[in-house]
SELUMNU-815468 format. One record per residue: z, y, x of N, C-alpha, C in turn; residue number from 1. Coordinates in Angstrom, 3 decimals. Layout:
N
- Z  Y  X  Z  Y  X  Z  Y  X  NUM $
...
This chain:
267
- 40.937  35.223  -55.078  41.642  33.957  -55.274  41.782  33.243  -53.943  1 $
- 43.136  32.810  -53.562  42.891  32.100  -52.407  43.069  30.499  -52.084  2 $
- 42.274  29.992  -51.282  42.173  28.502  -51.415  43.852  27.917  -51.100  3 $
- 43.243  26.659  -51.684  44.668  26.429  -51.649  45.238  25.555  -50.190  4 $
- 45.780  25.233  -50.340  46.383  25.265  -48.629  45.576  23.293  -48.307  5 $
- 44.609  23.220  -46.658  44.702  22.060  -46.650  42.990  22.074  -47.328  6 $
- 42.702  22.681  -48.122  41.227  23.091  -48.415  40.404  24.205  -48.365  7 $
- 39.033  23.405  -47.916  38.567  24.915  -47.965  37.912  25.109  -49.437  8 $
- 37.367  26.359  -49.046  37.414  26.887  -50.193  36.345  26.551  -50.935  9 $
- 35.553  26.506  -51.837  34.623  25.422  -52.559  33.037  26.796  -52.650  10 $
- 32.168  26.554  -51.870  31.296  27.794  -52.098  30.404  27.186  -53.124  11 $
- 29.941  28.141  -54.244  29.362  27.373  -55.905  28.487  28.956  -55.342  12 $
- 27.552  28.617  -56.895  26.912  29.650  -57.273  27.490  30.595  -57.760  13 $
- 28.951  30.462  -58.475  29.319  31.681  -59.007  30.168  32.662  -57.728  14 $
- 30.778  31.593  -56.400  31.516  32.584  -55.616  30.233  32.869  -54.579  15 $
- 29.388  31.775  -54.119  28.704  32.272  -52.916  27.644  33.293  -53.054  16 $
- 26.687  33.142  -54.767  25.545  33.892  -54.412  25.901  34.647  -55.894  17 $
- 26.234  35.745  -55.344  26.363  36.617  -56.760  25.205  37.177  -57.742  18 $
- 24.087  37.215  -56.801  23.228  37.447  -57.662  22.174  36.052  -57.986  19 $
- 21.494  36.393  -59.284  20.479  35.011  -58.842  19.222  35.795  -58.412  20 $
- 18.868  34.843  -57.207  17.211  35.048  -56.940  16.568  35.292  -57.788  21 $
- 15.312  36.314  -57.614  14.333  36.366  -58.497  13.197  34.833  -57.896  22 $
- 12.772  34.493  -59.095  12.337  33.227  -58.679  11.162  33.524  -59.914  23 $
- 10.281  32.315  -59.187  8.478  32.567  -59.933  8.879  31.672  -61.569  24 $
- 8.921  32.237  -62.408  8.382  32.036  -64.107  7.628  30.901  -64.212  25 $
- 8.268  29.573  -64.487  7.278  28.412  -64.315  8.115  27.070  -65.553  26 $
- 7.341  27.105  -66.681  7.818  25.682  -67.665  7.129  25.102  -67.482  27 $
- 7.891  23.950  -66.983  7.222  22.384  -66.965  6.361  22.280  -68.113  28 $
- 5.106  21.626  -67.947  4.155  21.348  -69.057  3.589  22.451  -69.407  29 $
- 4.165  23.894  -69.716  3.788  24.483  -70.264  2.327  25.313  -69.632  30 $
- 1.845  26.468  -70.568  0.387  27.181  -70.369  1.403  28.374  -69.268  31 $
- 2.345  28.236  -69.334  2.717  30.007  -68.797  3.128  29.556  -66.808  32 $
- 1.716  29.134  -66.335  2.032  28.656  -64.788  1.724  30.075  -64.197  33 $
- 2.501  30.834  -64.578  2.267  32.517  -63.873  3.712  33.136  -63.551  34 $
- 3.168  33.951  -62.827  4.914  35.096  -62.207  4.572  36.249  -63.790  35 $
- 6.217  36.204  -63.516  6.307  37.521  -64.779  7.383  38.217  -63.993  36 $
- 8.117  39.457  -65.246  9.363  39.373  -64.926  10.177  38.714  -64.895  37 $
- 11.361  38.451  -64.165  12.414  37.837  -64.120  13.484  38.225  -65.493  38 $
- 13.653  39.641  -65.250  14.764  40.149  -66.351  14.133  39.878  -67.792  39 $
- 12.547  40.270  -68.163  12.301  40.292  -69.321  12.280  38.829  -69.924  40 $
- 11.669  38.153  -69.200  12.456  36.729  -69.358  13.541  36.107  -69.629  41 $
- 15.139  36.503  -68.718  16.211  36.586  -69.268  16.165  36.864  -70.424  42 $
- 15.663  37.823  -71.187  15.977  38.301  -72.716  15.708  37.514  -73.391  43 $
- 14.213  37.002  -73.093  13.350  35.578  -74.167  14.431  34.611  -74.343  44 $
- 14.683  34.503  -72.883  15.917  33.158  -72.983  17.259  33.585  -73.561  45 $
- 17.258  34.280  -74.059  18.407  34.665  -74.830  18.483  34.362  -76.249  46 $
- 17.493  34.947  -76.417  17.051  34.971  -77.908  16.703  33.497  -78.489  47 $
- 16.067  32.841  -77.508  15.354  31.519  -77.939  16.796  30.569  -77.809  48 $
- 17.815  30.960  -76.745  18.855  30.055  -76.958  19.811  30.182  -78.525  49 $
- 19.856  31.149  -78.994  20.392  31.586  -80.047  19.799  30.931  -81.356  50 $
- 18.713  31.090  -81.448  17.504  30.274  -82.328  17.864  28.968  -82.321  51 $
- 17.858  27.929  -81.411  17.807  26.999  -80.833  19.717  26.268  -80.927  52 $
- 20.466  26.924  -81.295  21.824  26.904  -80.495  22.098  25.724  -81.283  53 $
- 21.591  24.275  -82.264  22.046  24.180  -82.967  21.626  22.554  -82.380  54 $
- 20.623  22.437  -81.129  19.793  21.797  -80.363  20.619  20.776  -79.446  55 $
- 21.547  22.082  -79.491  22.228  21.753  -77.547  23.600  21.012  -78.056  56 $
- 23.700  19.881  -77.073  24.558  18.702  -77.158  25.571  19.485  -76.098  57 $
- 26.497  18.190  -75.916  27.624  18.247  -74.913  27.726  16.468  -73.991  58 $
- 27.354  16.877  -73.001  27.613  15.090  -72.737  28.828  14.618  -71.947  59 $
- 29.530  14.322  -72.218  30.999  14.396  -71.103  30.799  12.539  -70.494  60 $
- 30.743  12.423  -69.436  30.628  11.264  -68.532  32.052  10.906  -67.527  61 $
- 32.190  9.977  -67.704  33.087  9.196  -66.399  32.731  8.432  -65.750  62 $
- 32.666  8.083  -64.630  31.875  7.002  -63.378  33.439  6.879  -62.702  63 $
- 33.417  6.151  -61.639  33.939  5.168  -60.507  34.813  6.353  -59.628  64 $
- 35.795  6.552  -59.099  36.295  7.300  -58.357  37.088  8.453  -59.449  65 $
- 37.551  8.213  -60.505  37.883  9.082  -61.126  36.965  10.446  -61.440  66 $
- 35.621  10.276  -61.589  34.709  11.526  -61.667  34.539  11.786  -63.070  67 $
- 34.748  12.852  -63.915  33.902  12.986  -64.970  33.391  14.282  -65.223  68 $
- 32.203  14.355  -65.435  31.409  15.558  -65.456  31.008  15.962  -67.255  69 $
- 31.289  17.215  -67.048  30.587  17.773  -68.466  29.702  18.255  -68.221  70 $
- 28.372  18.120  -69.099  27.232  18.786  -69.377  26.829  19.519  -70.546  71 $
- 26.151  20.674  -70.600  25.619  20.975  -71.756  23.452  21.047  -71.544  72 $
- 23.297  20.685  -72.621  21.902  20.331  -72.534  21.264  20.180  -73.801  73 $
- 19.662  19.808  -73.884  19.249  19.907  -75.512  19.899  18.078  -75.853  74 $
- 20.075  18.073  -77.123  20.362  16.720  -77.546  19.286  15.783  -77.490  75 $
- 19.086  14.439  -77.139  17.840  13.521  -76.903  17.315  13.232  -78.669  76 $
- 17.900  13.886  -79.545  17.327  13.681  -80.941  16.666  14.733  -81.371  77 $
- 16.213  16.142  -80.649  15.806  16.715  -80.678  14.139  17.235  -79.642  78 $
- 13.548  15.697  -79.373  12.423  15.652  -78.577  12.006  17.134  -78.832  79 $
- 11.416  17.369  -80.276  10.552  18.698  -80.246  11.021  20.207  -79.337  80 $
- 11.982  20.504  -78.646  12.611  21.279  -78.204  12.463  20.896  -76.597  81 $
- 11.845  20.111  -76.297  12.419  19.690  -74.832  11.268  19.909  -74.771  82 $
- 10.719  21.475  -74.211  9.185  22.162  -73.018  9.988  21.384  -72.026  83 $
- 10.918  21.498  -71.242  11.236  21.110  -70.179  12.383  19.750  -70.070  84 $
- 11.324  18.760  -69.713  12.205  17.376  -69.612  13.367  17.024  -69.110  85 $
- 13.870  18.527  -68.000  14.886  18.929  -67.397  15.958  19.091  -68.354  86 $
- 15.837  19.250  -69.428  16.978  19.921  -70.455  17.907  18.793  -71.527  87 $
- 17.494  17.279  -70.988  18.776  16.545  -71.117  19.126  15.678  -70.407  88 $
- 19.227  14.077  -70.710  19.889  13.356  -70.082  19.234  11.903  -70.134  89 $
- 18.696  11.756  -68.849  17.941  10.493  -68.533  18.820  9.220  -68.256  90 $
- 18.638  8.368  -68.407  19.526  7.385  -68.085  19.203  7.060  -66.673  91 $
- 18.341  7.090  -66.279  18.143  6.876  -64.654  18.606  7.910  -63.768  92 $
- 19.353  8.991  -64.322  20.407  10.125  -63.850  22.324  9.397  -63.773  93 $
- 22.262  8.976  -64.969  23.378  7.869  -64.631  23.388  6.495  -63.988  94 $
- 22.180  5.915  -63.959  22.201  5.034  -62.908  22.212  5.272  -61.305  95 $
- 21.956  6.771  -61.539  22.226  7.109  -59.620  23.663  7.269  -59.783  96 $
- 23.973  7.994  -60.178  25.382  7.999  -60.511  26.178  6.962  -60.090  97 $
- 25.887  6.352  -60.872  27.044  4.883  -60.595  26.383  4.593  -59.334  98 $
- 25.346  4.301  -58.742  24.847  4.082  -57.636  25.702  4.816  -56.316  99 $
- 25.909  6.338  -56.702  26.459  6.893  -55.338  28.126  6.380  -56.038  100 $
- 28.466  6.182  -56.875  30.423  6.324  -56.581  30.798  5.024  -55.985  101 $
- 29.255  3.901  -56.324  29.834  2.122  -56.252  29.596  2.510  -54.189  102 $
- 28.692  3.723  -53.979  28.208  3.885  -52.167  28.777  4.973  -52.228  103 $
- 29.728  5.487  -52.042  30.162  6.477  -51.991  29.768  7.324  -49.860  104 $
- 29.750  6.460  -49.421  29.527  6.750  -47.966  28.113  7.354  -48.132  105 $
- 27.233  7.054  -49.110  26.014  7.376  -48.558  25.953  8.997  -48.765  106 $
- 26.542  9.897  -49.378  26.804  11.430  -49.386  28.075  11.809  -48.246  107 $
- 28.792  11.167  -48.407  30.124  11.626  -48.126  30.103  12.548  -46.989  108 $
- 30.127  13.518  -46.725  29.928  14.901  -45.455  28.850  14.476  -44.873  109 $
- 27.958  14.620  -45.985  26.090  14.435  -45.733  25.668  15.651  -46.354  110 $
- 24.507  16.263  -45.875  23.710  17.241  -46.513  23.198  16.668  -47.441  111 $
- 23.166  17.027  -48.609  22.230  16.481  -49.368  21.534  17.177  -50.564  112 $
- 19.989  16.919  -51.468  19.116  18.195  -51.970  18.998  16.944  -52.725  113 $
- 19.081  17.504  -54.290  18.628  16.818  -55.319  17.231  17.396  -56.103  114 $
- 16.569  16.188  -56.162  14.820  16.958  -56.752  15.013  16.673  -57.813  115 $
- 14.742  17.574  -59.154  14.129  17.749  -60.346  15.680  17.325  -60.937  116 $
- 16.223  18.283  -60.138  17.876  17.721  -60.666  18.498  18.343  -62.211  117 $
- 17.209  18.994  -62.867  17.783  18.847  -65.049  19.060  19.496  -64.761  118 $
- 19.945  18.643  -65.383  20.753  19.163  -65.968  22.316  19.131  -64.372  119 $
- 21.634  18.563  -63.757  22.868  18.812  -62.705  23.904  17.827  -62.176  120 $
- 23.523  16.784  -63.015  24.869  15.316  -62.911  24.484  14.879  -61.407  121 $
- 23.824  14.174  -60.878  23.612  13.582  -59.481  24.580  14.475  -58.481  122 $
- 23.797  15.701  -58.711  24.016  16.642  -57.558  25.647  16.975  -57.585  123 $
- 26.292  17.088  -59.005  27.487  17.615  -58.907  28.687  16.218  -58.439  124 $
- 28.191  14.986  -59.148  28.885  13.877  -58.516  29.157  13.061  -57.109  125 $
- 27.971  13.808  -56.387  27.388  14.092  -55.327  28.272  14.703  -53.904  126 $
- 28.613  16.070  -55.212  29.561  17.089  -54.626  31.028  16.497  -54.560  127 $
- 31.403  15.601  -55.681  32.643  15.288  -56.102  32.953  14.571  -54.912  128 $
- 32.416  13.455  -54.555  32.279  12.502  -53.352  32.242  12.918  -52.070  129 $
- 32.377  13.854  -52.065  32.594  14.583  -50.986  31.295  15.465  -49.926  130 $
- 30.047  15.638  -50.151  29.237  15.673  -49.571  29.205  16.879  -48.926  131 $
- 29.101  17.137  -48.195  29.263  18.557  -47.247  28.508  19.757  -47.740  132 $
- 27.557  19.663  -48.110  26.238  20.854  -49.040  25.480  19.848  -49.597  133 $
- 25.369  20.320  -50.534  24.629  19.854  -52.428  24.008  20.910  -52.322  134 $
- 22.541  20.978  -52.365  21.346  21.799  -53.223  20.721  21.175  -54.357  135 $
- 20.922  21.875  -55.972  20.131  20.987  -56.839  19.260  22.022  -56.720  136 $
- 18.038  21.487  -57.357  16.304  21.892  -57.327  15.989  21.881  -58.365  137 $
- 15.165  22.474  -59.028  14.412  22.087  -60.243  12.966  23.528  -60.241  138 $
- 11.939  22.907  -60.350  10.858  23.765  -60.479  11.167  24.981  -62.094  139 $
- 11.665  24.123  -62.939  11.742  25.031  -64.440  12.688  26.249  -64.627  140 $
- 12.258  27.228  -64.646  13.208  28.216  -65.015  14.533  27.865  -65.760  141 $
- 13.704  27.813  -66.668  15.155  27.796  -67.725  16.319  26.374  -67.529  142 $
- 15.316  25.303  -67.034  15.981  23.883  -66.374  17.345  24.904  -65.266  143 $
- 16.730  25.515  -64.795  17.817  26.033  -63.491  18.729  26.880  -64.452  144 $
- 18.197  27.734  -64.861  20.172  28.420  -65.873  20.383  27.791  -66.967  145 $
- 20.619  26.213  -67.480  21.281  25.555  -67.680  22.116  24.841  -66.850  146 $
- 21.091  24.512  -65.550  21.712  24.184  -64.455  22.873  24.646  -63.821  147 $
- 22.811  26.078  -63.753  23.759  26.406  -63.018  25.059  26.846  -63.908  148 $
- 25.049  26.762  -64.995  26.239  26.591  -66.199  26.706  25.374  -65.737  149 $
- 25.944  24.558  -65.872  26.940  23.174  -65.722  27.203  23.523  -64.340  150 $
- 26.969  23.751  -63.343  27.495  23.421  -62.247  28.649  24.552  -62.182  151 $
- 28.511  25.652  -62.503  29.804  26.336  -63.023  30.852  25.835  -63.651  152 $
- 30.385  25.443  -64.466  31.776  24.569  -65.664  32.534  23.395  -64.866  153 $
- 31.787  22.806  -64.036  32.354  21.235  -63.639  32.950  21.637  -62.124  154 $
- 32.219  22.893  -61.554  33.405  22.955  -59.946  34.239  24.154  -59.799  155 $
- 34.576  25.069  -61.324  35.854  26.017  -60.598  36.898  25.279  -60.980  156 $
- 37.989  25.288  -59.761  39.094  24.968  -60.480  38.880  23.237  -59.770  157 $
- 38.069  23.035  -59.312  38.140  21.485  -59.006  38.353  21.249  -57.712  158 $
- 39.424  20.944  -57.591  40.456  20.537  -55.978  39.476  19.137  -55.191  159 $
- 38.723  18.434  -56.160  38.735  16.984  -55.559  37.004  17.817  -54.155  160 $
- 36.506  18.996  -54.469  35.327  19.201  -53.774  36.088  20.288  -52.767  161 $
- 35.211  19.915  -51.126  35.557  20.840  -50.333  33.903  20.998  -49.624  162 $
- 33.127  20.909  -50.062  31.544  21.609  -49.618  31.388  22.392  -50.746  163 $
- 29.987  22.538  -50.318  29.042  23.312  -51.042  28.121  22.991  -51.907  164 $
- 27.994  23.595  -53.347  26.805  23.919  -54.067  26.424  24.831  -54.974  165 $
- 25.390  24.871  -54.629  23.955  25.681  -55.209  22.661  25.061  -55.812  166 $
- 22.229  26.070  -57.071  20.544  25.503  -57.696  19.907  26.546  -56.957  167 $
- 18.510  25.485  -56.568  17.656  26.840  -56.040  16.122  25.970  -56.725  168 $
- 15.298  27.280  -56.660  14.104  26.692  -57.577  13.384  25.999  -56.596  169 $
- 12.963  25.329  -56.240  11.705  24.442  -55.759  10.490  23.726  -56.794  170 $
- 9.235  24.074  -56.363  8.417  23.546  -57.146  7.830  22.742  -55.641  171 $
- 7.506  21.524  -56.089  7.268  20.497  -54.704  5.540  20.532  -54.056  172 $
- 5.155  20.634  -53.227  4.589  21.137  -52.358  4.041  22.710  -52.074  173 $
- 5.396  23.223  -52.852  4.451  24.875  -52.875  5.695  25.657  -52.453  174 $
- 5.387  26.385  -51.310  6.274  27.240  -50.528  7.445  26.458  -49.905  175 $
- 7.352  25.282  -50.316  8.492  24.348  -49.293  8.813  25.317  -47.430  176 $
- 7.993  25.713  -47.021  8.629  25.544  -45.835  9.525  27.349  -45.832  177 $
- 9.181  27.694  -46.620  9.987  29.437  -47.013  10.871  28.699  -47.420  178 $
- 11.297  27.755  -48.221  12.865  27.309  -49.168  13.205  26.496  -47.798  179 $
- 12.416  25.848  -47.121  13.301  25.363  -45.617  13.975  25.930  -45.064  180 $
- 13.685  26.978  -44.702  13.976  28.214  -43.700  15.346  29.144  -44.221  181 $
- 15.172  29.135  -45.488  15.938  29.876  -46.645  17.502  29.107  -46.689  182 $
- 17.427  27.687  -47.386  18.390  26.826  -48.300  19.058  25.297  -46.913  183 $
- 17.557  25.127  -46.471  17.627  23.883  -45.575  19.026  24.034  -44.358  184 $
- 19.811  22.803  -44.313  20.213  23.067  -42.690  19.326  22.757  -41.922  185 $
- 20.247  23.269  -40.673  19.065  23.435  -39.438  18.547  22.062  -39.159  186 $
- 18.960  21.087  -39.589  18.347  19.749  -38.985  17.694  19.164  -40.294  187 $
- 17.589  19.630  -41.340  17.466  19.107  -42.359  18.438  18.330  -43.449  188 $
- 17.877  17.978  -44.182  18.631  17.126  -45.075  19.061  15.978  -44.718  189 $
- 20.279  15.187  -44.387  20.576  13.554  -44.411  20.408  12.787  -45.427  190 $
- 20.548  13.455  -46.888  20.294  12.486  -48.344  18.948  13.252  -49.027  191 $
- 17.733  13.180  -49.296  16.885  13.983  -50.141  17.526  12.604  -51.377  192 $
- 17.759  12.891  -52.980  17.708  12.046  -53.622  17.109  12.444  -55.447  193 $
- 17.180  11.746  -56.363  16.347  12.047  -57.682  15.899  11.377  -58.728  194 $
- 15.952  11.561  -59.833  16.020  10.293  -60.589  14.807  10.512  -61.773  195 $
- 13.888  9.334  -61.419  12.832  10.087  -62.706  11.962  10.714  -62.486  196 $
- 11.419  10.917  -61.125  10.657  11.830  -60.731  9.298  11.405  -60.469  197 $
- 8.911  10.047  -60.426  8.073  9.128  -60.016  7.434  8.849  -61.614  198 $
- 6.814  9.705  -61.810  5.899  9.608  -63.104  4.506  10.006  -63.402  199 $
- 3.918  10.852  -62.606  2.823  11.507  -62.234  1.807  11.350  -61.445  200 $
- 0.755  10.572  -61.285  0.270  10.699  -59.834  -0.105  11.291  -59.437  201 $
- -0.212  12.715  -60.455  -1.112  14.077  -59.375  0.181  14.786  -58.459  202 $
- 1.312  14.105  -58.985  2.037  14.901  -58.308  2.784  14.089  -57.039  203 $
- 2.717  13.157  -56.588  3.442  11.968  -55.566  2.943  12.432  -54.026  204 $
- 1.751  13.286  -54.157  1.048  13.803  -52.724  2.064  15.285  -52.138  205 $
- 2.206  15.526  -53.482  3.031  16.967  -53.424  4.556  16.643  -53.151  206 $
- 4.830  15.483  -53.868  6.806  15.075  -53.481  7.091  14.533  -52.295  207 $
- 6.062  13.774  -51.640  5.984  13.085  -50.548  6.232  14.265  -49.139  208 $
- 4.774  15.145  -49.797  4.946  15.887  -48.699  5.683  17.288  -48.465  209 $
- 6.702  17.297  -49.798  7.927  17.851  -49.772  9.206  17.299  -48.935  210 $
- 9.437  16.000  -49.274  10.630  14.785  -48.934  9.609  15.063  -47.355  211 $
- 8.887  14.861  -46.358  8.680  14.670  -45.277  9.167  16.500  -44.355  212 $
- 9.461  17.349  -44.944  9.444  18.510  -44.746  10.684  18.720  -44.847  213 $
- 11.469  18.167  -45.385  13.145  19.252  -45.933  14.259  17.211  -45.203  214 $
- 13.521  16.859  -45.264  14.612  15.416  -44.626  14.710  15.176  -43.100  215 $
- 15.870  14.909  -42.793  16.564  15.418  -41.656  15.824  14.059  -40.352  216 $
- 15.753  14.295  -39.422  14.861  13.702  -38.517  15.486  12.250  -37.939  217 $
- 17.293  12.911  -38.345  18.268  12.252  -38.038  18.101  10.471  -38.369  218 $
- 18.502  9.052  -37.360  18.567  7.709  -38.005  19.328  7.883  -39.157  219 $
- 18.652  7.684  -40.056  19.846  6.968  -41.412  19.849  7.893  -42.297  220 $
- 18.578  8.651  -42.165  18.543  9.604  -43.455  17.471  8.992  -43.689  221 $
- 17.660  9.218  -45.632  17.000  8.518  -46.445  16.743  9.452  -47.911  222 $
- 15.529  8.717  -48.691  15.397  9.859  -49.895  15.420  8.584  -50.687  223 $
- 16.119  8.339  -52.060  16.992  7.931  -52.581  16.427  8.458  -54.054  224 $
- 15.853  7.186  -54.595  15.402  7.948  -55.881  15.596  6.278  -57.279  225 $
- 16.004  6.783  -58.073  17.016  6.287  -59.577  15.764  6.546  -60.147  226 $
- 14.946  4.998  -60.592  13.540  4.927  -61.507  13.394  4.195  -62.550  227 $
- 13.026  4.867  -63.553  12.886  3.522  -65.486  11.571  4.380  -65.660  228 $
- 10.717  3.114  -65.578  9.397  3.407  -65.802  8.831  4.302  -66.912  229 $
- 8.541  4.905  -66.702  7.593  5.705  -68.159  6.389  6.021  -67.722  230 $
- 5.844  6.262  -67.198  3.905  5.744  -66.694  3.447  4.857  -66.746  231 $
- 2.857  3.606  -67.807  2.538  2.499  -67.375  1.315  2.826  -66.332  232 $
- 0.717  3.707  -66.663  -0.735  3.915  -65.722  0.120  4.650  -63.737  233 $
- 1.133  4.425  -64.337  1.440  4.664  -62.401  1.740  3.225  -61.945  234 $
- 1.001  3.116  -61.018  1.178  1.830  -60.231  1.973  2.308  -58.404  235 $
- 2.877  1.453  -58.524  3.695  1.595  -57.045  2.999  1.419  -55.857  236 $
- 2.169  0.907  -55.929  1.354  0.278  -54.760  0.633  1.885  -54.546  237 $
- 0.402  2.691  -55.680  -0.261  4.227  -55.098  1.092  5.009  -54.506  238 $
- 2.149  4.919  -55.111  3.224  5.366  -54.903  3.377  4.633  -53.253  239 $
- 3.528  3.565  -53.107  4.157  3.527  -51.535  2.864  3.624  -50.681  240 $
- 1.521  3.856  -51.291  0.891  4.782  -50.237  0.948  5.840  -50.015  241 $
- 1.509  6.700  -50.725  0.919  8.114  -50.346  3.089  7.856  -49.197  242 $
- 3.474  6.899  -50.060  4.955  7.041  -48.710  4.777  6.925  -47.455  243 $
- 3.525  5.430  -47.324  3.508  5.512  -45.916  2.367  6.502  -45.778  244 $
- 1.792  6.927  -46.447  0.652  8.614  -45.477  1.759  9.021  -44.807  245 $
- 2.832  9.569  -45.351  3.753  10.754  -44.963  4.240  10.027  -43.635  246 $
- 4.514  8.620  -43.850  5.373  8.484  -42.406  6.748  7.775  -43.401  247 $
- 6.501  7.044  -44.173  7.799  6.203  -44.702  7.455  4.823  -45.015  248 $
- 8.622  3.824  -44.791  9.049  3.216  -44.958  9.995  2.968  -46.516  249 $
- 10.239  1.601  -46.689  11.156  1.273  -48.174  11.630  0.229  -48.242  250 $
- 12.759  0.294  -49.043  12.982  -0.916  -49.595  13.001  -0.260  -51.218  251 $
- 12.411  -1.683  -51.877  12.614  -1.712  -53.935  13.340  -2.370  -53.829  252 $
- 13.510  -2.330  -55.411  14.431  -3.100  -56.031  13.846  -4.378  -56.576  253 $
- 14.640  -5.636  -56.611  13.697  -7.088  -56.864  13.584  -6.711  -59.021  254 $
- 12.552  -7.790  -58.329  11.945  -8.009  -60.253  10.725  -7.424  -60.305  255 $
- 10.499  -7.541  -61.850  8.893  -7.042  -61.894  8.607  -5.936  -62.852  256 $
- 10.072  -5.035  -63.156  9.702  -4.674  -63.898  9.808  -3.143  -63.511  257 $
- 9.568  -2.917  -61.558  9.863  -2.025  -61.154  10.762  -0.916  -60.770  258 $
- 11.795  -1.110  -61.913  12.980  -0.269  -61.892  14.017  -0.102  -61.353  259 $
- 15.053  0.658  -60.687  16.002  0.620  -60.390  16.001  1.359  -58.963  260 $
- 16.859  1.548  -58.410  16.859  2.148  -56.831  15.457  1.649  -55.951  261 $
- 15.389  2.656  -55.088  14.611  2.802  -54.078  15.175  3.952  -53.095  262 $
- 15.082  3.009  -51.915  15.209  3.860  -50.672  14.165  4.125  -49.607  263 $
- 13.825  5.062  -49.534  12.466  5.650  -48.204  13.132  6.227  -47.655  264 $
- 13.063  5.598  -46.011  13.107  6.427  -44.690  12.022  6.054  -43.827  265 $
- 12.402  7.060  -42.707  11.494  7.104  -42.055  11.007  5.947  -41.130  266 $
- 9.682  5.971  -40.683  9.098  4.518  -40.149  9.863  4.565  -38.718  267 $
């Protein structure tokens, strides 16, 4: 197929990487934190999607700039089905959303890596806006080939993108600097961004010192994260310590009820 004149050509997962990586066997929450096969796995996930087929929603979205993205994912009325929290649709995924189309400069022919990017909306609206390379992430297997359906469905055929994207697995502080070396540009990332991810505190030592590893050294890069509380037992004040351990800086969002954008760069 050849690009069309005036663009280049749009590199996705389905034209750039024909095969998928074998990648480590890992459900969120779940008992199975072990490597298996890759293929025999494929099959499970076959079977269990079939079982299941009756689960999965459709979410079709429009934002600011003429963007609208389709998703497929489990339906939010179907809690019991969601091993992986990745598998629908957070509302603090559409509040980045509207966040990057109302800032559209802050991607625009920027590198940029979306963490615990589910079902794929940030990263692909991301793409729409023009951003030079989009990496979505997600530690969950099966989170990533839903992932990369939607990101299939929403960029062949779509004139308005002239970068790049790809899902690649990242689980956050583990093997980061092999997925650097691998996925990263050479200077790093200009946007790390993510929505929802700030829920855990065993895990904020591990995201921190992911985001300090893959973000670009460059002034004016920033990691960019879309938050609606669901931890009451996480307190921010642990959260913007372990930011400044790493070497960051912030601005929140006003009020008290914690929520909404946050930006960390570097001190």
């Amino acid at each position: 197929q050849k690009p069309l004149l005036g663009k280049k050509p749009i590199n996705t997962e389905q034209n750039c990487v024909k095969e998928m990586d074998r990648e480590e066997i890992w459900i969120e929450d779940g008992d199975n934190d072990k490597k298996t096969n890759f293929d025999e796995e494929e099959e499970d996930e076959a079977g269990c999607n079939d079982l299941f087929a009756d689960t999965r929603g459709k979410f079709q979205l429009t934002f600011d700039k003429g963007i609208t993205v389709s998703l497929t994912g489990i339906k939010s009325k179907f809690p019991m089905f969601l091993q992986s929290t990745g598998m629908t649709l957070w509302e603090s995924s559409n509040n980045l959303c509207r966040f990057l189309c109302e800032n559209p400069d802050v991607v625009k022919d920027k590198n940029v890596i979306e963490l615990g990017a589910g079902l794929g909306l940030a990263g692909i609206v991301a793409c729409k806006l023009g951003a030079r390379k989009v990496v979505l992430t997600d530690g969950d297997t099966d989170t990533l080939s839903n992932m990369r359906d939607n990101v299939s469905a929403n960029i062949s055929n779509d004139n308005q993108m002239n970068g790049s994207i790809m899902c690649k697995q990242l689980r956050w502080g583990r093997k980061v600097r092999e997925f650097q070396e691998n996925w990263a540009p050479k200077d790093g990332f200009d946007v790390i961004m993510g929505s929802d991810i700030i829920y855990a505190k065993e895990y904020m030592q591990e995201l921190f010192q992911t985001v300090s590893l893959l973000i670009s050294m460059s002034n004016g890069s920033i990691f960019l994260v879309s938050h609606m509380k669901r931890n009451p037992n996480l307190s921010f004040d642990f959260v913007f310590s372990c930011a400044e351990e790493h070497g960051f800086q912030w601005s929140a969002p006003k009020g008290e009820t914690e929520e909404g954008m946050y930006t960390f760069y570097r001190s």
